[in-house]
C-alpha positions as a LaTeX table, in Angstrom:
\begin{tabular}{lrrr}
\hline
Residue & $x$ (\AA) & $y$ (\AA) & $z$ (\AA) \\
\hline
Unk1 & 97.13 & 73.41 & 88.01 \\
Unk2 & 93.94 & 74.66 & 86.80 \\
Unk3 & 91.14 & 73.25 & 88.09 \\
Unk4 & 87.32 & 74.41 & 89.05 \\
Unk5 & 87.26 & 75.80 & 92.97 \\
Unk6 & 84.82 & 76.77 & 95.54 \\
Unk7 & 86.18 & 79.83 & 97.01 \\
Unk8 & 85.04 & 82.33 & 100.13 \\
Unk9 & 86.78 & 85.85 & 100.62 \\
Unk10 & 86.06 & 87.32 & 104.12 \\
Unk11 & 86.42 & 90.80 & 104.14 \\
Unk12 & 85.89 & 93.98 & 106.92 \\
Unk13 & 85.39 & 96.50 & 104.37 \\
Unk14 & 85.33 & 94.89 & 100.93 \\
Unk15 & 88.40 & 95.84 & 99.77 \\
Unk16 & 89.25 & 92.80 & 98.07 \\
Unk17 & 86.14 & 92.33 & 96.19 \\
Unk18 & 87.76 & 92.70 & 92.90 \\
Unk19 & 89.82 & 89.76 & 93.66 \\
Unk20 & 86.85 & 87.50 & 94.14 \\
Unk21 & 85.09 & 88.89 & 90.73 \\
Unk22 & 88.59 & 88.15 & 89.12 \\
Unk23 & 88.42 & 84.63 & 90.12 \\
Unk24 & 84.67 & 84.05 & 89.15 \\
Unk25 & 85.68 & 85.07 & 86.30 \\
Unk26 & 88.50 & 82.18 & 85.84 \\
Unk27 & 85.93 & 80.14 & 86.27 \\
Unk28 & 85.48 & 79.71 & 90.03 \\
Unk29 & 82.68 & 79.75 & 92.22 \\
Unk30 & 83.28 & 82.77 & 94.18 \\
Unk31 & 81.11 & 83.95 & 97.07 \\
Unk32 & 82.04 & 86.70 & 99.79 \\
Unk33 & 81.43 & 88.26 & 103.38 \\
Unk34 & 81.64 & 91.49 & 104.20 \\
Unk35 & 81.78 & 92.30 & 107.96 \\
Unk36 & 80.68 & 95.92 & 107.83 \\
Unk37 & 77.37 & 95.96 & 105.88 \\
Unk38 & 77.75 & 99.64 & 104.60 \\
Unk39 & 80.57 & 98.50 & 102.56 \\
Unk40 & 78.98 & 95.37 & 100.67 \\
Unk41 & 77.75 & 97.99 & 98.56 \\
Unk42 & 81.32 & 97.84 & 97.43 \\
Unk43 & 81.19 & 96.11 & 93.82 \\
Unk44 & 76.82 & 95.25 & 94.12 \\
Unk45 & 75.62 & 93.66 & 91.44 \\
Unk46 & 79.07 & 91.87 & 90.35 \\
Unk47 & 80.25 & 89.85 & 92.81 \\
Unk48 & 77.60 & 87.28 & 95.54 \\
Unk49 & 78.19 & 88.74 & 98.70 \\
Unk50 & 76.45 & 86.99 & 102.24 \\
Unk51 & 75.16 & 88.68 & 105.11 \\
Unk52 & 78.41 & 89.94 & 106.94 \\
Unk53 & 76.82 & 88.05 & 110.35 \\
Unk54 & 76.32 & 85.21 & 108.40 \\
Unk55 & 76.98 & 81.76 & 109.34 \\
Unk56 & 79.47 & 79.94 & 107.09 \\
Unk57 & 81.07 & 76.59 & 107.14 \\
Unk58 & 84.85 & 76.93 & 106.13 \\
Unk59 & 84.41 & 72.96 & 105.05 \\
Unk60 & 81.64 & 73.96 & 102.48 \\
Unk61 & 85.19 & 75.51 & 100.39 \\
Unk62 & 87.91 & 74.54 & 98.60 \\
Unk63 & 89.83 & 78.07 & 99.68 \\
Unk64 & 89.62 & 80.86 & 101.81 \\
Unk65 & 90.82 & 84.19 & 101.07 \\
Unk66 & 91.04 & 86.73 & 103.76 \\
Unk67 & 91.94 & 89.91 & 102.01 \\
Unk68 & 93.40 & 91.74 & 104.85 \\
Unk69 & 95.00 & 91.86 & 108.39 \\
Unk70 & 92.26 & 91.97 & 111.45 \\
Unk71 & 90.73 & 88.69 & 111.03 \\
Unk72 & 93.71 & 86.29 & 112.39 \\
Unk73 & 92.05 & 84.34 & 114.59 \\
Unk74 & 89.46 & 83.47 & 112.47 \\
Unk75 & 91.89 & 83.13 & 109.13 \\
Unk76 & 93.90 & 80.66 & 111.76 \\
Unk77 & 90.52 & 78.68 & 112.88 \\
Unk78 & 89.45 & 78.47 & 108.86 \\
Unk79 & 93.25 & 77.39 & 108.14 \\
Unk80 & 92.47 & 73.83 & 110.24 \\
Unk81 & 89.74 & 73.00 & 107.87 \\
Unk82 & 90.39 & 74.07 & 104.49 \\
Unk83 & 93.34 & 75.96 & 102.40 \\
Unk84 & 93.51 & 79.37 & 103.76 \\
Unk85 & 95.28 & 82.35 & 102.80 \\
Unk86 & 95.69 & 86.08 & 103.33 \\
Unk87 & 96.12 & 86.45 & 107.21 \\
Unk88 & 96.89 & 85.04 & 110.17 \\
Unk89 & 97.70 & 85.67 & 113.75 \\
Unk90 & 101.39 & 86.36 & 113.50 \\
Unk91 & 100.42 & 88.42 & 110.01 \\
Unk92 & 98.43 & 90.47 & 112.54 \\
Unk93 & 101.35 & 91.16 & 114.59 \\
Unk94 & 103.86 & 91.30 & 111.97 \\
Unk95 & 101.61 & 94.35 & 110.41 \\
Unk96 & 99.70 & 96.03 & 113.56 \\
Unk97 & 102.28 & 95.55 & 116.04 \\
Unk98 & 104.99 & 97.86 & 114.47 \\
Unk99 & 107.58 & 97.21 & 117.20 \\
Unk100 & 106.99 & 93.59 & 117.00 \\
Unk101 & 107.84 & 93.76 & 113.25 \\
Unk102 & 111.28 & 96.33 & 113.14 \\
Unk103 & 112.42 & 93.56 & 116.69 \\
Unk104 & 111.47 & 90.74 & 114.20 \\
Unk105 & 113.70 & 92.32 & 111.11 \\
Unk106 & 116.60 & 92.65 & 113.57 \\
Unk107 & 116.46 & 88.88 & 114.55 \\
Unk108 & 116.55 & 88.02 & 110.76 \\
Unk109 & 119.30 & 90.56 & 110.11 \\
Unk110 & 117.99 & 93.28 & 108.07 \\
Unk111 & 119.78 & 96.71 & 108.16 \\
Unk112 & 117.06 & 99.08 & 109.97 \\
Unk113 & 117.14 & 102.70 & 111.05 \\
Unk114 & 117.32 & 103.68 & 114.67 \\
Unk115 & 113.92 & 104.29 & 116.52 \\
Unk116 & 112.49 & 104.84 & 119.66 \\
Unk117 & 108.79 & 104.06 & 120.92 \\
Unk118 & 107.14 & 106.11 & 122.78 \\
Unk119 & 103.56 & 106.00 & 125.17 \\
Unk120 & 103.67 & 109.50 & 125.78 \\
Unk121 & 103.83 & 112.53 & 123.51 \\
Unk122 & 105.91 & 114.85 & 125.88 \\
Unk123 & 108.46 & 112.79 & 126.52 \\
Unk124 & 108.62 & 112.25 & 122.56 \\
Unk125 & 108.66 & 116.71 & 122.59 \\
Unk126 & 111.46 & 115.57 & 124.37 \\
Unk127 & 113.22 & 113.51 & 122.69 \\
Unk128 & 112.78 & 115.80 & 119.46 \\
Unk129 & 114.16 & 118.69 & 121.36 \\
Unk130 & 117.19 & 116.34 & 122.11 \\
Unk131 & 118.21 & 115.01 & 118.88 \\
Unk132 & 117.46 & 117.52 & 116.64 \\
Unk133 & 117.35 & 114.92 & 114.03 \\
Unk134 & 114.87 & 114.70 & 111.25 \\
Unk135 & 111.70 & 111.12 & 111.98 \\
Unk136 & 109.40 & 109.15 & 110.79 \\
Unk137 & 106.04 & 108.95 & 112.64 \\
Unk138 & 104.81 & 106.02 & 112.76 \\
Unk139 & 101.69 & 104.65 & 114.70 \\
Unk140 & 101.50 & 101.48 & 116.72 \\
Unk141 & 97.77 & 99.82 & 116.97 \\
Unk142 & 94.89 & 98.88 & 114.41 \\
Unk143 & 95.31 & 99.35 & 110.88 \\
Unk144 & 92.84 & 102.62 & 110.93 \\
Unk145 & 95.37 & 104.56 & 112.65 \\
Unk146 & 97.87 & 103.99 & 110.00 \\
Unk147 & 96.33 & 107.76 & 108.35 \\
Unk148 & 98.84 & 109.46 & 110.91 \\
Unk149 & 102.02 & 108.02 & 109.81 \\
Unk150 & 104.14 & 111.42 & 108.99 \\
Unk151 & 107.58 & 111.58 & 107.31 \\
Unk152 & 108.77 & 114.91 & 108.45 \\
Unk153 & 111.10 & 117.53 & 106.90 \\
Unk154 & 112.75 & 118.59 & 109.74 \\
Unk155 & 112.96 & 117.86 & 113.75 \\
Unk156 & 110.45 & 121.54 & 113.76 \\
Unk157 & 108.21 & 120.18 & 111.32 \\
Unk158 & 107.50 & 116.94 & 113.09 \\
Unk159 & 107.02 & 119.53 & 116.40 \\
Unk160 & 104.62 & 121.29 & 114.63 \\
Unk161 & 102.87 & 117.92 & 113.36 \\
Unk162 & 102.36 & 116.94 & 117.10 \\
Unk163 & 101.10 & 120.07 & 117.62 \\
Unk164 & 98.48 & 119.12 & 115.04 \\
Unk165 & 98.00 & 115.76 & 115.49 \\
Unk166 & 97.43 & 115.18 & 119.52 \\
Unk167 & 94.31 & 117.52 & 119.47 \\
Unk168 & 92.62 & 115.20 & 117.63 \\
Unk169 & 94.42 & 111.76 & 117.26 \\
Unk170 & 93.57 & 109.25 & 119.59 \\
Unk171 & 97.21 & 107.76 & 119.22 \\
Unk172 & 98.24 & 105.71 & 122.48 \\
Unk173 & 101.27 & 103.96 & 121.17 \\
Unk174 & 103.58 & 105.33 & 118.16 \\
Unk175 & 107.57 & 104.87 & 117.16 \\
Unk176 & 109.62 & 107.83 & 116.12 \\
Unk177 & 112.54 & 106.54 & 113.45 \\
Unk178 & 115.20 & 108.75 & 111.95 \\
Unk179 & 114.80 & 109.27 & 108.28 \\
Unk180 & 116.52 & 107.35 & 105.43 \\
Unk181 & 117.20 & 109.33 & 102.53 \\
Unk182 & 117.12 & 107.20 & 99.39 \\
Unk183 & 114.89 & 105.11 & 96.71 \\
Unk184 & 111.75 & 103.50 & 98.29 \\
Unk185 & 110.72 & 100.00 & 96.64 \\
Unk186 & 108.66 & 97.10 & 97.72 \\
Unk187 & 109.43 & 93.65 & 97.21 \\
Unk188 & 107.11 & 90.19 & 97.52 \\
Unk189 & 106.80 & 87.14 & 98.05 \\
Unk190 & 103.80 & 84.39 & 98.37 \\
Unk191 & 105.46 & 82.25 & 100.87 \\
Unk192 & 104.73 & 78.04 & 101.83 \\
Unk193 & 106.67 & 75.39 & 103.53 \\
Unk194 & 107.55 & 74.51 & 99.81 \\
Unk195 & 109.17 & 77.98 & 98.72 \\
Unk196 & 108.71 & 81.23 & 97.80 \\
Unk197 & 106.99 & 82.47 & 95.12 \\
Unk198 & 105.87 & 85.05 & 92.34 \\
Unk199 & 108.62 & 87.31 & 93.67 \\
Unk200 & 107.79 & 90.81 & 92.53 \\
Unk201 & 108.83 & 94.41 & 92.98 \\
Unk202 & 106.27 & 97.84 & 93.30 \\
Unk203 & 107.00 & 101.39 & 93.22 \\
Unk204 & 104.04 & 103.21 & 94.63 \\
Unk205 & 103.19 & 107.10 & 95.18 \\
Unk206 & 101.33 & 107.40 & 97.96 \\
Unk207 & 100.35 & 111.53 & 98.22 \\
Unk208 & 97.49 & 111.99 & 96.75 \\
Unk209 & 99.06 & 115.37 & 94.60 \\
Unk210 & 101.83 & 115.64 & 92.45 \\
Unk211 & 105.19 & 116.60 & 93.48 \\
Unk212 & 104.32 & 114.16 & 96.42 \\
Unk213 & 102.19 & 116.65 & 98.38 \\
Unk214 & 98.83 & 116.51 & 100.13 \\
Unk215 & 97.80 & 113.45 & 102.60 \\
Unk216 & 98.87 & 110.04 & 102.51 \\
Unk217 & 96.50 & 108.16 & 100.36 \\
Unk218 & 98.56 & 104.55 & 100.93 \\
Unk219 & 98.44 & 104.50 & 97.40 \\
Unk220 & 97.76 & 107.03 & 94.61 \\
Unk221 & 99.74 & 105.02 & 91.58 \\
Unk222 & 102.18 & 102.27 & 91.20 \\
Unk223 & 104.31 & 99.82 & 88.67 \\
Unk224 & 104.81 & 96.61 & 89.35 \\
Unk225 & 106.68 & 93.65 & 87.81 \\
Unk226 & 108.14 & 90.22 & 88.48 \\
Unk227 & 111.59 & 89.00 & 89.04 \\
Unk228 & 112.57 & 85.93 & 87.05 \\
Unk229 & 115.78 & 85.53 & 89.29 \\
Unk230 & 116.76 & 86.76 & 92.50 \\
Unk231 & 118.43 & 90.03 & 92.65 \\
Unk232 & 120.76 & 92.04 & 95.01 \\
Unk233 & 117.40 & 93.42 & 96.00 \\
Unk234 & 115.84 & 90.62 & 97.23 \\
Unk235 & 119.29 & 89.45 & 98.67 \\
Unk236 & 120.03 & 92.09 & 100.88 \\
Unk237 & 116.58 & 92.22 & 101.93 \\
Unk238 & 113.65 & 90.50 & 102.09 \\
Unk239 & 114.95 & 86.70 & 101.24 \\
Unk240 & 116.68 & 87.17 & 105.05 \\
Unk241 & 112.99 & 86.98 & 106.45 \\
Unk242 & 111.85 & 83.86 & 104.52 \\
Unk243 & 113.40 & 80.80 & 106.21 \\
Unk244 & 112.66 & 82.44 & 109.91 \\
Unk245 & 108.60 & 82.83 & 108.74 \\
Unk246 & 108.68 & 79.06 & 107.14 \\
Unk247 & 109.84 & 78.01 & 110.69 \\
Unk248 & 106.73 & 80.06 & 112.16 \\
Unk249 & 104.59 & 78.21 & 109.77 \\
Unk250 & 103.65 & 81.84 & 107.62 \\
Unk251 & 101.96 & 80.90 & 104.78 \\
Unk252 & 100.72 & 83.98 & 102.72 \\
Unk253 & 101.98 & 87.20 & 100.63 \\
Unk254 & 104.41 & 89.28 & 102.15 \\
Unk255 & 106.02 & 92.30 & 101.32 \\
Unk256 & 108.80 & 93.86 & 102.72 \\
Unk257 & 109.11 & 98.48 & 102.56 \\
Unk258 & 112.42 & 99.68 & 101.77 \\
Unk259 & 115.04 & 102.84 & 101.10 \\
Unk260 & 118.10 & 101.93 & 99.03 \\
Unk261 & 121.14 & 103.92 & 99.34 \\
Unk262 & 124.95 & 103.79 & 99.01 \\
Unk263 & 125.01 & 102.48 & 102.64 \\
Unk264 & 122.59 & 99.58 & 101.80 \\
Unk265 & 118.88 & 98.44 & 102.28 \\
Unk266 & 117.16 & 99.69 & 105.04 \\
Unk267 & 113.83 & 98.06 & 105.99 \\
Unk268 & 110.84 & 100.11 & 106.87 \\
Unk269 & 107.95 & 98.19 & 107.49 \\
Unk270 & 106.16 & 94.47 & 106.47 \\
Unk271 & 102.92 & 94.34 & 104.48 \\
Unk272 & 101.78 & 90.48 & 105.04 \\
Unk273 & 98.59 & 90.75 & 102.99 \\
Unk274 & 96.99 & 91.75 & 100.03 \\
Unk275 & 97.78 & 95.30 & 99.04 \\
Unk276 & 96.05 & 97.42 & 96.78 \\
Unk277 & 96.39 & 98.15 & 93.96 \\
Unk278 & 99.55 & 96.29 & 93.53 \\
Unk279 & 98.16 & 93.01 & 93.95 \\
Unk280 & 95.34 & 93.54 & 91.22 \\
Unk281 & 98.71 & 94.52 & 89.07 \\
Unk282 & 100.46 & 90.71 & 90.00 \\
Unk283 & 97.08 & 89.03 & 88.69 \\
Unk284 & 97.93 & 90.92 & 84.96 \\
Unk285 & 101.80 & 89.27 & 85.28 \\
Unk286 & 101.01 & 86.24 & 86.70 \\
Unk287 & 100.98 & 83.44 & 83.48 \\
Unk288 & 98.30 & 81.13 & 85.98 \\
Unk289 & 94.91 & 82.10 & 87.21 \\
Unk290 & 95.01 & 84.09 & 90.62 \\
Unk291 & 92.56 & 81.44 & 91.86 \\
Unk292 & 94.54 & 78.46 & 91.04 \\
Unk293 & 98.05 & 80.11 & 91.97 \\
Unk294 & 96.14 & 81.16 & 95.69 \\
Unk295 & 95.08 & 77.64 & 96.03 \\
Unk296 & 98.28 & 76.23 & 95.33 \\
Unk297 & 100.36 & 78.19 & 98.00 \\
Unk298 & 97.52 & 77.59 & 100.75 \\
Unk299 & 97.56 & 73.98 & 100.36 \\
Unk300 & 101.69 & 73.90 & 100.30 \\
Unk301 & 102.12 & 72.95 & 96.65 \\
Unk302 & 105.17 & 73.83 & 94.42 \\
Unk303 & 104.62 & 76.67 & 92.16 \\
Unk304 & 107.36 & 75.51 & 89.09 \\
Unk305 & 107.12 & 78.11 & 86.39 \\
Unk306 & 105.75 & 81.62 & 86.91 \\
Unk307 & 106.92 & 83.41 & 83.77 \\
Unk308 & 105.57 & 86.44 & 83.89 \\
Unk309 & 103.39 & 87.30 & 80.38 \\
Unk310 & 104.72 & 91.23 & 80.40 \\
Unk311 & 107.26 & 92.97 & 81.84 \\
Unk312 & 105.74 & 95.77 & 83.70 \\
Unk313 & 102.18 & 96.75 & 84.68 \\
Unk314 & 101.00 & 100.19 & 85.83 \\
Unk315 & 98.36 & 102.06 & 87.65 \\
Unk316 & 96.96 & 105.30 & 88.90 \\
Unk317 & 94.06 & 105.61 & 90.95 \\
Unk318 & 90.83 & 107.32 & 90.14 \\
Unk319 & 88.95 & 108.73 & 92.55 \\
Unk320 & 86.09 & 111.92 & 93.77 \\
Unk321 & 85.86 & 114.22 & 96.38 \\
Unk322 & 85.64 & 113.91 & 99.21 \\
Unk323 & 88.38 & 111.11 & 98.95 \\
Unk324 & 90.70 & 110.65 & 101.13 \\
Unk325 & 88.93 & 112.13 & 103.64 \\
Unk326 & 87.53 & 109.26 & 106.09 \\
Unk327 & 84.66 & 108.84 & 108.93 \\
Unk328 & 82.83 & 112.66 & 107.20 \\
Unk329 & 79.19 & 111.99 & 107.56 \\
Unk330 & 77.43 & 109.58 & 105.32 \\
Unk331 & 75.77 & 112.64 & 103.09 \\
Unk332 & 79.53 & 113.71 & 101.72 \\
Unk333 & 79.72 & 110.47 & 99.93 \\
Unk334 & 78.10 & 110.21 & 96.53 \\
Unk335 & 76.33 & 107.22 & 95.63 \\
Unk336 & 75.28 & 106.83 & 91.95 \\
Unk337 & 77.65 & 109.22 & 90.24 \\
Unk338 & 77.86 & 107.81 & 86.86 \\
Unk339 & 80.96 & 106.26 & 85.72 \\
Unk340 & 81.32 & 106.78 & 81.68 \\
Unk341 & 82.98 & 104.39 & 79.40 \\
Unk342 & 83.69 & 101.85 & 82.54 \\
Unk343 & 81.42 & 98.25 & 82.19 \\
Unk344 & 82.03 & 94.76 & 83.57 \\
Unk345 & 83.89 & 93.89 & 80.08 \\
Unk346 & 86.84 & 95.75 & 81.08 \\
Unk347 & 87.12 & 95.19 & 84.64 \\
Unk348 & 90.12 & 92.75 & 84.10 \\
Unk349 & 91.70 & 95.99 & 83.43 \\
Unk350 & 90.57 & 98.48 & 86.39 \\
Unk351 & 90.77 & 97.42 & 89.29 \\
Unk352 & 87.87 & 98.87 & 91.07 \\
Unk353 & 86.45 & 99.49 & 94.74 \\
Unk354 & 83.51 & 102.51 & 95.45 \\
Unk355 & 81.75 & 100.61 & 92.39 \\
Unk356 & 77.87 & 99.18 & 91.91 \\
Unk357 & 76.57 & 97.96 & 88.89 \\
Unk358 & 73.70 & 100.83 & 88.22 \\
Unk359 & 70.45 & 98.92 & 88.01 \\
Unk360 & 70.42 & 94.70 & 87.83 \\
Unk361 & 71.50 & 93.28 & 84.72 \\
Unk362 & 72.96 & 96.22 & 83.16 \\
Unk363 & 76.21 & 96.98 & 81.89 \\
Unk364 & 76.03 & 100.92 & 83.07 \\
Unk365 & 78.11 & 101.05 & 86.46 \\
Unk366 & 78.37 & 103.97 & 89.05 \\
Unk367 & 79.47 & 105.20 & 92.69 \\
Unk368 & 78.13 & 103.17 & 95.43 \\
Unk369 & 79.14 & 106.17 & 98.18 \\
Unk370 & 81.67 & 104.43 & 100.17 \\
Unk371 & 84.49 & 106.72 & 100.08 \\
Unk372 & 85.43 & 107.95 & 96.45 \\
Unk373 & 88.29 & 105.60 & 95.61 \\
Unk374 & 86.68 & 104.74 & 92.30 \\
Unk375 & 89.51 & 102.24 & 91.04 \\
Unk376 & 92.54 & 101.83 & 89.12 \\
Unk377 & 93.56 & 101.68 & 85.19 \\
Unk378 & 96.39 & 98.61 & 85.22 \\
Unk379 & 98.11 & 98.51 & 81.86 \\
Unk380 & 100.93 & 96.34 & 81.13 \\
Unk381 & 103.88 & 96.80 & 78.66 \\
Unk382 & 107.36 & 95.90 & 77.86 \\
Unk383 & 108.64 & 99.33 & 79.05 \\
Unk384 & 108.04 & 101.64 & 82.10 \\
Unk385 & 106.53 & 104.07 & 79.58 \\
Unk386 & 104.01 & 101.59 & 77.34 \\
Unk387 & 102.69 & 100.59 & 80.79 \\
Unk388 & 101.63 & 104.12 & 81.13 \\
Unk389 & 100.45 & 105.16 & 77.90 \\
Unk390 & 97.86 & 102.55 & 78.83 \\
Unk391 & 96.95 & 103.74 & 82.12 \\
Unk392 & 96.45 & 107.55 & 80.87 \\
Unk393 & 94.59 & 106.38 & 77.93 \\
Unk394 & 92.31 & 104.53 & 79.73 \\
Unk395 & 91.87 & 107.41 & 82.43 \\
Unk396 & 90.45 & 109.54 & 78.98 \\
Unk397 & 88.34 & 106.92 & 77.98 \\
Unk398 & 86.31 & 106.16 & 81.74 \\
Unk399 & 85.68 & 109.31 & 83.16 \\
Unk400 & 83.71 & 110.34 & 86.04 \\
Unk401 & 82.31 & 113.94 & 86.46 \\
Unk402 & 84.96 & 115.44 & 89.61 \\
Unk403 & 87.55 & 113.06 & 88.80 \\
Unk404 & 91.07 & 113.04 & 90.20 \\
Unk405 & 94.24 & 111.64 & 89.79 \\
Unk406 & 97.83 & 111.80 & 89.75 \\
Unk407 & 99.26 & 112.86 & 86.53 \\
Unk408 & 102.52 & 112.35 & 87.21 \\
Unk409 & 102.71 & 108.71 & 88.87 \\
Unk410 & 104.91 & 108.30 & 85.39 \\
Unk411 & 107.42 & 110.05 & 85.95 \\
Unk412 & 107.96 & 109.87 & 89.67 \\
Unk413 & 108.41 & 105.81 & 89.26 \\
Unk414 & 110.44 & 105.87 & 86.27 \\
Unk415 & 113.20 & 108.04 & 88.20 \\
Unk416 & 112.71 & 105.31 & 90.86 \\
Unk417 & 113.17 & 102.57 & 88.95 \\
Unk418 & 116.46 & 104.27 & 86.63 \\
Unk419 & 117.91 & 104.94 & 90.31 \\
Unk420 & 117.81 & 100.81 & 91.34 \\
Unk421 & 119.03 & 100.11 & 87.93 \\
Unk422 & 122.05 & 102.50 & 88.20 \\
Unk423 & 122.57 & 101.70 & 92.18 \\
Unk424 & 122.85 & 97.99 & 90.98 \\
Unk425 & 119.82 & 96.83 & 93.19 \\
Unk426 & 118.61 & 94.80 & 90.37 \\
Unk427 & 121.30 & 93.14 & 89.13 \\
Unk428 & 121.29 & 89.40 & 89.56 \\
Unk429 & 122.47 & 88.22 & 92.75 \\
\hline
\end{tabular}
């Protein structure tokens, strides 16, 4: 399958610029856009990035990679012309529209908790007031807004949330969904009119302290790894969404949000793109070149044997203040904060994002003032806990003057991942 490509990732924010420095370095050439100029400072000096109002011909590539939701119209217009993968119009809906997606998981059958949707926050008050019950806020619009999403503690707490949030939140649409108590995993697939492929599990921490407090980062640590068979898992959940999407023509990663419990799988939300970091973990399983293995699922080839070379693969994000804090004026963002022991020979290892190379042609790298998310130490092993022992000895060896990170991603996924093994949830199906 391995074969020499010319690729294009077209990015909003530059998110996925890791990817496209991965594949150059399989061997590919690798070029990129960037829509919002401030952020193709985003890995400078190690990956060819064009003008983000540049004029591109999709025909000029062998692939395109869009590496998030947003750009469906345009991933749809590119997907006419060329292999394309990474979003779509219906990925759009499937991940922006919120009420689209939880009416979409009933039609395929999944087991999902009661909601309601809501235009107005006082009849919400309302609602609260009513039930008494303990919800999920969850936001329904652009991907930006996704900062508010709130899992309460009680029907008060989520009061005094709203209390909070509707000074400042310019929120016109939003769904309020009892709570499932249980174990939260991910599970994905890279779907084509062939199959399904590189299925794959994630546990992720998303608080950005330990214990699970502070704001929701999307992703402060994670372990990922690959299923060689299907499992009850994937039975009771996700693989119920695959035939419907090959009739919609989906072609693309998508991941499927869930709690496990005694009372079953309940499905929370869809991911149908790129996510990060545990994508950047896949490419360290995967026993093909992300490149090759992208290519192969946009242009509807069969995928036979995808082995994956270790078992599990870990990360925990690095990152400086003011992180996660968004949308603060430019001077609260540090460019050119030096980042020690970090250099483009072990980037296959950290996956990174508010990165430049220092000066051209040199191996020093540093901030480039975007927002503080340094990157990611993935480590693989044959346990839960060699995975880690990688990922905290790399986060002593690159170090970054303020650094922060989780210190306990560890031990919040391996009581995740004993709880599916004991509930049976990955047992062969």
């Amino acid at each position: 399958m391995e074969e020499y490509l010319r690729i294009c990732l077209a990015s909003v924010y530059g998110e996925g610029l890791w990817l496209a420095w991965k594949m150059s370095q399989e061997g590919h050439d690798v070029s990129a856009i960037v829509q919002e100029s401030r952020y193709a400072e985003a890995l400078k000096g190690l990956v060819k990035v064009m003008p983000g109002d540049g004029v591109y011909s999709a025909s000029d590539y062998d692939l395109l990679v869009f590496d998030t939701t947003g750009m469906g119209s345009d991933a749809d217009a590119a997907r006419l012309e060329v292999p394309t993968i990474g979003d779509s119009s219906l990925a759009d809906t499937l991940e922006n529209d919120r009420l689209a997606g939880l009416e979409f998981m009933q039609k395929c059958g999944l087991q999902v908790a009661p909601w309601e949707a809501f235009d107005n926050p006082a009849d919400a008050i309302r609602f609260l007031k009513k039930t008494k019950k303990r919800y999920c806020f969850k936001p329904v619009g652009e991907q930006s807004d996704k900062s508010t999403t709130y899992v309460s503690r009680s029907c008060e707490d989520m009061l005094e949330y709203f209390d909070v949030l509707f000074r400042t939140a310019k929120v016109k649409e939003f769904i309020l969904q009892e709570y499932v108590a249980g174990t939260e995993v991910s599970l994905e697939v890279y779907i084509n009119e062939t199959g399904y492929y590189a299925l794959n599990a994630t546990l992720e921490t998303k608080k950005m302290m330990n214990g699970d407090l502070g704001p929701n980062t999307g992703c402060s640590g994670s372990l990922c790894w690959m299923i060689e068979r299907e499992n009850v898992l994937f039975q009771k959940g996700l693989k119920k969404c695959i035939e419907p999407l090959q009739e919609m023509g989906y072609v693309g990663p998508l991941d499927l949000n869930t709690i496990v419990n005694d009372s079953g799988c309940s499905a929370l939300e869809f991911t149908p793109r790129f996510g990060y970091d545990a994508t950047a973990l896949l490419t360290r399983l995967l026993p093909v070149s992300f490149g090759d293995f992208l290519h192969a699922i946009a242009s509807g080839q069969t995928v036979p044997d995808l082995t994956p070379k270790h078992s599990f693969c870990a990360s925990t994000r690095l990152s400086i203040p003011p992180y996660p804090t968004d949308q603060l004026p430019d001077k609260f963002y540090k460019a050119g904060v030096p980042i020690i022991g970090l250099t483009e020979n072990n980037l296959d290892k950290f996956f990174i994002y508010d990165v430049r190379r220092r000066i051209e042609e040199a191996d020093d790298l540093e901030s480039a003032g975007l927002c503080g998310w340094i990157g990611s130490p993935m480590s693989v092993g044959e346990t839960v806990g060699q995975a880690f022992e990688g990922v905290y000895r790399m986060l002593k060896e690159v170090r970054v003057p303020n650094g922060q990170y989780r210190t306990d991603v560890h031990s919040n996924t391996a009581k995740r991942y004993a709880e599916l093994r004991e509930g049976g949830w990955l047992n062969p199906a």
